[in-house]
N, C-alpha and C positions, 0 to 999 in steps of 0.2 A: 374419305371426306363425307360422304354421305352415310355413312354408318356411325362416324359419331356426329353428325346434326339428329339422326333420328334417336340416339343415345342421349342427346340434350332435351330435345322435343318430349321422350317419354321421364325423362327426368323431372324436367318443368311440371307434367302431366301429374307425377307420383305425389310430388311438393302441394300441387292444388287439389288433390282428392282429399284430405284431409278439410280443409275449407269449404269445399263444395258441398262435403258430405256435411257439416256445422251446418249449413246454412239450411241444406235439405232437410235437417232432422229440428232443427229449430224455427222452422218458417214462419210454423204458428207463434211461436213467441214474438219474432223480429215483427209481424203484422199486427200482433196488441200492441208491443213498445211504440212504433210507428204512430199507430193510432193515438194512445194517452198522450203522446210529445205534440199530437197536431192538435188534440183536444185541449191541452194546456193553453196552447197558444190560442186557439180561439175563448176558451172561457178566460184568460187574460183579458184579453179585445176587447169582450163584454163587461166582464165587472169593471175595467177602466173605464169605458163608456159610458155604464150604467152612473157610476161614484159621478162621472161629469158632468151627468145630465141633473142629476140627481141635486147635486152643488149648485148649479145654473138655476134650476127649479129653485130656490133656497132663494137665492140672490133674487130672482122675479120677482116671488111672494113677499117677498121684507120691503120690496123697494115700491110694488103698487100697493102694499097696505098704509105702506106711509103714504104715498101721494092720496089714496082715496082720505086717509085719514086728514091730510093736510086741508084737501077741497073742502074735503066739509066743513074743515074750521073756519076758512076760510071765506066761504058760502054764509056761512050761520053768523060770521063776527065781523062782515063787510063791513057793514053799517057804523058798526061799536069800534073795531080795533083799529089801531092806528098801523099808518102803513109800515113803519119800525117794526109793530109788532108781528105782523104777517111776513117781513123780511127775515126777523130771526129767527122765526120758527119753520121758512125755507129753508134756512143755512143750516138749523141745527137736521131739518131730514137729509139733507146733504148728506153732511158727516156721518149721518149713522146710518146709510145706504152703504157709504163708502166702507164703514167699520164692518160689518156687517159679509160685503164682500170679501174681503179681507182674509177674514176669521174663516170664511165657507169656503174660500181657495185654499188656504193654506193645511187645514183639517182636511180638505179633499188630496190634494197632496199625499198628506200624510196616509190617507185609507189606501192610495192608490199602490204608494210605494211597497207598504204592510202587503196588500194583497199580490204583486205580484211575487213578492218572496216567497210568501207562504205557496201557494199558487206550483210555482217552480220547482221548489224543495218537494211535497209529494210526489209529485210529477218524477220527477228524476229517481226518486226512492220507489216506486211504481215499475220504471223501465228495467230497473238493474234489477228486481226481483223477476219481471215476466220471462230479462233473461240469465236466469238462475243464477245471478249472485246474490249470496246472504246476506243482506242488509241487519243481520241483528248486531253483528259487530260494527258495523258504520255508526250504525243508530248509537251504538255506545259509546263508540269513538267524537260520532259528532256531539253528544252530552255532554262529555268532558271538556271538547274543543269549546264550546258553548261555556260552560264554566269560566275554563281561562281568559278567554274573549272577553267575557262580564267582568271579570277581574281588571283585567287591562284595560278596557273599553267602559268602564263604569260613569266615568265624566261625562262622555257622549252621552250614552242613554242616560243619564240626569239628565243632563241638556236635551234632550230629545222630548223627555216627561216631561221637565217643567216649560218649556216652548208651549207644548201641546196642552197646560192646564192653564199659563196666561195667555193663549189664545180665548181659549171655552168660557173662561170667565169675563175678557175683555178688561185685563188690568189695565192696555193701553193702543193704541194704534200706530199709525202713522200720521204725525203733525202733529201728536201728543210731545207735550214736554214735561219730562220726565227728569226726574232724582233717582239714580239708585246707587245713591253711595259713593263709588268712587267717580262719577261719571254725570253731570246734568246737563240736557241738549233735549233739541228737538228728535225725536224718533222720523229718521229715513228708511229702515226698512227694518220686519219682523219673519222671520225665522223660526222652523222647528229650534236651532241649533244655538243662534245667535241675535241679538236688537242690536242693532247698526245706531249710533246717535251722530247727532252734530253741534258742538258746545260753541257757545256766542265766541270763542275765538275764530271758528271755523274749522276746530280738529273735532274728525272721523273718529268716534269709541268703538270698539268693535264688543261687546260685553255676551260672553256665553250666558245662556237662559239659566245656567244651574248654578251660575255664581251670582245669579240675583237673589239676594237676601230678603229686601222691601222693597217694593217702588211708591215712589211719591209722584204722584199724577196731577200736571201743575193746570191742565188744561181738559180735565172730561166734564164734560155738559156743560158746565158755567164756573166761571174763575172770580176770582176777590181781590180787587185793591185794599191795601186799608194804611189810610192817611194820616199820619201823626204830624199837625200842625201845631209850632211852636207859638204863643203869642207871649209876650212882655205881661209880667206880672202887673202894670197898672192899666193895663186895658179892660176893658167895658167885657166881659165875658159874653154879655147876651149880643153885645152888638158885633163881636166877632163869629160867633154862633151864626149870625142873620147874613154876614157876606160869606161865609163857609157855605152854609145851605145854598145861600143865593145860587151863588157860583157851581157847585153840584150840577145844581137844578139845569143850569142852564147848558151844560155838557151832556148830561143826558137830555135834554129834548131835542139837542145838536142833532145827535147820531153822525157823528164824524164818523167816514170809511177810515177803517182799521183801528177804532178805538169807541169801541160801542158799547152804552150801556142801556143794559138789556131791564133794569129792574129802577126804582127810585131811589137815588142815595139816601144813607142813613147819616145822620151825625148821632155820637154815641155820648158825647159829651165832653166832659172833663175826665183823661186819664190818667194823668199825672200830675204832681207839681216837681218838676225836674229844677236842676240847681240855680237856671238862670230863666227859665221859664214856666209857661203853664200848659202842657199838652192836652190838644182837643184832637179827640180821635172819629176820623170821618172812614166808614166802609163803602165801599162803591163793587156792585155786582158787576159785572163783564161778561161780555161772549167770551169761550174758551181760547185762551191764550194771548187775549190782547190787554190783558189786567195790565202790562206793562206801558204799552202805550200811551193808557189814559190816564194811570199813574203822571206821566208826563205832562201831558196837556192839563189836568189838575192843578199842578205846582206850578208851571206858566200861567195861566189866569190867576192863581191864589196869588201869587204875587205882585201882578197887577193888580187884583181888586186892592190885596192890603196898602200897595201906594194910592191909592186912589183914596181909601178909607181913610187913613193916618195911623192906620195899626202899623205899632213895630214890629219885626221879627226879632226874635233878640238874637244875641251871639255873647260866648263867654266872655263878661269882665269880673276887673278885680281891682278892689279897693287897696292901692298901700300906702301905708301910716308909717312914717319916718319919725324914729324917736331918737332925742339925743342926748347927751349928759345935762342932768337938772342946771348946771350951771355955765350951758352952754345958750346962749341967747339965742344965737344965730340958727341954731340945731333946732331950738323951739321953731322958732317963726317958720 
């Protein structure tokens, strides 16, 4: 019994000289590998750290130059500017504080992720060479694998690229409302990958960044009404003109919450003569995205004023003439 535990014991013993001796004759490699896998990990740490401060830094600087930028205008235009006008031009540094972060989170994001890959990959190609594996074939093998990945994966990295080039240019944000083709809704979230929308039914679009063709951007900086009002061919032109304006006028000095207008309506004048009427076409500026609102409030007062006025609006008629045989009386009359 004790002759074969010590036949086991030096058995086990023979099994691990092989290993011990790897480990012995290799030490020095296994203490570089050690070290670049710990070094990776901390220059990870930091260029993530760095890229975040770096982004935050970004976000500060955009967000107090607006506000110093704001005081001053504010300071300088006490006197002159009306309080409307110091409000919009709060709201509009709002939004582009907001945009601004936005754009600088999600580009950070994107550096961070890039970095930790790249980052990882040498690092790991580092370790297997210190401990004498050839990496020239990986390196080839992983080129190729890189190939077909790109082949297969080609739609993600589009979507990945054009995320990342309507981010930098700022085609759009979030509370942007947006067109892009198959798809119109307010923008809920942006993505390297994907724009998230929400269309006035209240269906969720989900739209990959590399399937956007154009975007139509219904709401950056400032939005446009524009008003095609009907009047009856024998109405007084100019005196329809004077309650059109009138009525403008008096919406914009309103400043109703959520239907603001930011600039002085324009009437454009006469833009058509359509079949049963005569279109006067009014433009009205807006804060972004509530052209529709005021749209609304517009058409409610326009219609009051016009009862009020005695302008008609018109609506299709039609003249019919009943003919009958020349010698029928009754058919004439």
């Amino acid at each position: 019994m004790i002759a074969s535990g010590a036949h086991a014991v030096a058995l086990t013993a023979s099994t691990l000289d092989p290993v011990a001796d790897w480990f012995r004759d290799n030490a020095g490699s296994l203490i570089a590998a050690a070290i670049i896998a710990v070094a990776a990990v901390v220059l990870n740490f930091v260029v993530r750290r760095a890229i975040r401060r770096v982004v935050e830094r970004i976000v500060r600087t955009h967000e107090s130059r607006r506000a110093r930028a704001l005081g001053h205008e504010a300071l300088t235009a006490a006197a002159d500017a009306p309080e409307e006008e110091l409000a919009e031009r709060r709201h509009a540094t709002v939004i582009d504080a907001r945009r601004a972060e936005q754009r600088a989170r999600t580009l950070g994001s994107l550096l961070r992720y890039a970095s930790t890959i790249a980052i990882y990959t040498v690092a790991t190609l580092m370790v297997l060479a210190e401990l004498g594996v050839n990496i020239g074939p990986l390196i080839a093998g992983a080129g190729i694998a890189g190939v077909a990945l790109g082949f297969g994966a080609q739609s993600l990295v589009k979507d990945f690229l054009s995320g990342a080039f309507m981010l930098m240019e700022d085609q759009f944000g979030v509370g942007d409302v947006i067109d892009v083709g198959e798809a119109t809704g307010t923008v809920e979230k942006v993505t390297l990958r994907v724009t998230i929308l929400r269309d006035i039914d209240g269906t969720v679009w989900y739209v990959p960044n590399g399937e956007v063709r154009r975007v139509g951007n219904q709401s950056q900086l400032w939005s446009r009404i524009v008003l095609d009002v009907e009047v009856a061919y024998d109405t007084d032109i100019a005196h329809a003109s004077e309650v059109i304006k009138r009525v403008a006028g008096e919406e914009w000095r309103a400043q109703a919450p959520g239907a603001t207008i930011i600039e002085e309506p324009e009437l454009w004048g006469v833009e058509q003569f359509g079949p049963s009427a005569i279109v006067l076409r009014l433009a009205v500026k807006t804060r972004p995205g509530e052209q529709w609102m005021v749209g609304r409030a517009l058409r409610a007062r326009l219609k009051e004023a016009f009862d009020e006025a005695g302008i008609v609006i018109p609506f299709p008629q039609q003249t019919v003439w009943v003919h009958g045989d020349s010698g029928d009386e009754g058919a004439d009359a």
